[in-house]
N, C-alpha and C positions, 0 to 999 in steps of 0.2 A: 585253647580252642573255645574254650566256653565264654569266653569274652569277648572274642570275634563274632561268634555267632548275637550276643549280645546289642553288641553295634550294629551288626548288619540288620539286624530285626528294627531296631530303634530308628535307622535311615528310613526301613521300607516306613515303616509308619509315619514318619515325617514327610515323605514324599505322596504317599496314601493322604495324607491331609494337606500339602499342597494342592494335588487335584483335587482332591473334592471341592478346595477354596475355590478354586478357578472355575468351576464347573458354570458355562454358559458364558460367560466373560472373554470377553477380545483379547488377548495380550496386546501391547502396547511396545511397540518397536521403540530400539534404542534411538535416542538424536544422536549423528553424526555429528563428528566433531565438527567445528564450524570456528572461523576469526571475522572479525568482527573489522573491513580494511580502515584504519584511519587515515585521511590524506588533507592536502592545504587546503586552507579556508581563502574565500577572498575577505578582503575587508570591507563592512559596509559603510565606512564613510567613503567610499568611493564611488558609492551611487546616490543617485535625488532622493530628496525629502519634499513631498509635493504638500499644500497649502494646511491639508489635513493631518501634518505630520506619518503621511506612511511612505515610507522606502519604496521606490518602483526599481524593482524586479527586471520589468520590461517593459521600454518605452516606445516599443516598433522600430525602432531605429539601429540596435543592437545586442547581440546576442551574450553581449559581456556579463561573466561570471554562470554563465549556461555550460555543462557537460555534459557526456553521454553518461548514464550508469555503469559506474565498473571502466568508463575511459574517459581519456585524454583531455578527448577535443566532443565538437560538436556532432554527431554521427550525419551524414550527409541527406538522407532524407528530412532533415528539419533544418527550416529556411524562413530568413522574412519575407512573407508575401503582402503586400498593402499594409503594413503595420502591426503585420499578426505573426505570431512565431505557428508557422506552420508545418504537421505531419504530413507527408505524402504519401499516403497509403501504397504499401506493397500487395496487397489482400490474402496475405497469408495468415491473418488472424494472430494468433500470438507467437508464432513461426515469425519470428523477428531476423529481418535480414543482414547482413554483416554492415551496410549501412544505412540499419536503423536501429533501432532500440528506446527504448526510454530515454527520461533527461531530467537533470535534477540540475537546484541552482545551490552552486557550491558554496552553502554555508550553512548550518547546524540550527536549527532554530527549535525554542523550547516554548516560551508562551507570548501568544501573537493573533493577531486577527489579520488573514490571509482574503486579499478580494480579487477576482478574475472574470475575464469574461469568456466563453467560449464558444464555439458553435460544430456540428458535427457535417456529413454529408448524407447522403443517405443509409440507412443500415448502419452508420458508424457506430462505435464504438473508443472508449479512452477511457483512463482515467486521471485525478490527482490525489496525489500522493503526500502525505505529511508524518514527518517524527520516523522519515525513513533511515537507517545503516547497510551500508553497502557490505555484502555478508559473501563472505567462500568456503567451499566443502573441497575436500581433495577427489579429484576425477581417480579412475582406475589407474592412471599413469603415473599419480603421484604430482599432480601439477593441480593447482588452485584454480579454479571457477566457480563464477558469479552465480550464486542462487539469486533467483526471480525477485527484484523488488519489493512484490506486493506481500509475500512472508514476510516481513520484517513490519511493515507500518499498514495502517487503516488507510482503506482508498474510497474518495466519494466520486461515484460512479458517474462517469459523462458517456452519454446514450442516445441513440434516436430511439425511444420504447416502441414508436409506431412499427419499424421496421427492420429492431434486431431483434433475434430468438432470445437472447439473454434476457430480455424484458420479461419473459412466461418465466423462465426459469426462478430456484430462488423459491422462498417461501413471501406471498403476501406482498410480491414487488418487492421485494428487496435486495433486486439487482434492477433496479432503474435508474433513473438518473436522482443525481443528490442522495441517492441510500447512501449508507455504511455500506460497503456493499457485501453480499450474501447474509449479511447480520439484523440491519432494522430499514424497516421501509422509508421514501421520505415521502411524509403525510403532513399538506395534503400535495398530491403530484401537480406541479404545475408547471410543466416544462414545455419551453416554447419549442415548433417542431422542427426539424431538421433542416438546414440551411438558413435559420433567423439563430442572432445572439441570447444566449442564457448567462444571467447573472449569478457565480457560486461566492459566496463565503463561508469560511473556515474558521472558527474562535477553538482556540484550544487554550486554556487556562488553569495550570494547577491541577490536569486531569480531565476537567472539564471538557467536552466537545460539544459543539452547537453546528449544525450544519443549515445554512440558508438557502434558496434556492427563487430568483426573481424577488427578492427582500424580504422573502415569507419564510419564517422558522420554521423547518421541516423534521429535524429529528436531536435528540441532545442525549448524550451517555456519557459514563465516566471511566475514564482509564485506569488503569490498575486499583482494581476494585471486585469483590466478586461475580459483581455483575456481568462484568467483561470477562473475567475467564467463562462464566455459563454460557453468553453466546459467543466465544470461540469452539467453547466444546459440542454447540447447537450446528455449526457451519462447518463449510468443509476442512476448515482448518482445525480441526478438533487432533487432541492427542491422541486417538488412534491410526484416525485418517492419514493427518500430517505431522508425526511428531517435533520435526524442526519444525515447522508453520508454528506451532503452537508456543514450542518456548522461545519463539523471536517474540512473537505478537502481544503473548500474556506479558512479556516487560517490555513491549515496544519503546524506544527511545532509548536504552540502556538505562544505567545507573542513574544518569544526569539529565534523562527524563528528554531528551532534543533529537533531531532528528531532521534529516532533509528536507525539499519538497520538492516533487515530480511531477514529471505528465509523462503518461501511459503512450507505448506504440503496441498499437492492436489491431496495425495490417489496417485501417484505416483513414481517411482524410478527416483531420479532425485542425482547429484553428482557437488560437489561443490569446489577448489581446489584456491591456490594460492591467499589466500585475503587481501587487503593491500588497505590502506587506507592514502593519504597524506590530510595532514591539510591544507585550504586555509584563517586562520581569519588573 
């Protein structure tokens, strides 16, 4: 008996100093278990290498090697319209409709300097997407579905600032257009306005990210590094907030450092033009 009580006294006490460790502190939910889907690549020698040695993605002409996220085929709201791969806005914001969704070009890309052009409509909203993986949690039923794209890779934001609320939000503009978004602002803001073309580029290198916007360097951070886990834990993808968000993001790209590249459907008319991609391994 006397050794029972023993133990029991030595638990309360250990538990007694649990809480008082925790005392004011969030706990920090478990991450669901999560896979990580791998599927075919295309190959890119089977697209052009235009005069500056960059691979075009998209030549307005067709929508070869483009998928839906998480499917098949092409989802049916994105279409060539005048040479542009174009969203058709449903306006359910991120209430994404069975044919729409995001869209990613099906091949893995790790260090590269990524050039597009875009433009939005009024109040739109998009984004693109780099060093994404296509991720599933099991539903209540026991069946696999697509967690949201943007948990898994950094998105630099395409906006009308004039005339979407996401522009206030955000700390310091840094959910405008060209930001990291909810993470660093892009300074200085020089984005042309809604219904005229904006020019983005993408350098990611070794870690490295450089975000341009109209040829003007607007923001540069480094991946997996501490600085990038402090502003994940700054934004809403922080480990209490989100704790899958946060362990996709802190090692975005996996192991092998690569990852997709997308455009955002955000219930939106948004128009996508001129995509080319040079390789930096």
């Amino acid at each position: 008996m006397k050794r029972i009580l023993i133990i029991a006294a030595a638990a309360a006490l250990t538990l007694l100093a649990v809480s008082c460790g925790n005392k004011g502190k969030k706990a920090v939910s478990a991450v669901p278990e999560y896979k990580v889907v791998e599927a075919a690549q295309v190959d890119l020698a089977d697209f052009p290498v235009d005069d500056e040695g960059y691979i075009v993605l998209f030549d307005g002409s067709s929508t070869k090697g483009w998928r839906g996220y998480g499917k098949a085929g092409l989802p049916g709201r994105w279409s060539i319209e005048e040479g542009c791969l174009k969203f058709s806005g449903s306006g359910t914001g991120e209430g994404q409709t069975a044919e729409g969704g995001d869209v990613i070009f099906a091949h893995q890309f790790k260090n590269f300097t990524l050039e597009l052009e875009w433009k939005v409509s009024k109040g739109g909203n998009s984004g693109i997407f780099y060093l994404a993986k296509e991720v599933t949690t099991m539903d209540e039923n026991g069946n696999d579905r697509y967690e949201p794209i943007y948990i898994s890779c950094p998105e630099y934001q395409v906006l009308d600032n004039a005339n979407h609320p996401d522009a206030m939000l955000g700390v310091d503009g840094n959910r405008q257009s060209a930001s990291l978004y909810d993470m660093i602002p892009a300074v200085p803001q020089n984005q042309n306005p809604y219904g005229e073309w904006n020019k983005a580029k993408i350098l990611v290198y070794k870690g490295t990210v450089v975000h341009f916007q109209n040829d003007v360097k607007v923001l540069e951070y480094h991946l997996w590094t501490q600085q990038w886990t402090d502003m994940l834990q700054a934004s809403k993808f922080s480990e209490t907030a989100w704790p899958l968000a946060f362990e996709l993001l802190n090692n975005c790209g996996g192991d092998a450092h690569e990852g997709y590249i997308g455009m955002q459907d955000h219930g939106d008319d948004v128009w996508y033009r001129n995509i080319r991609i040079k390789l930096m391994d």
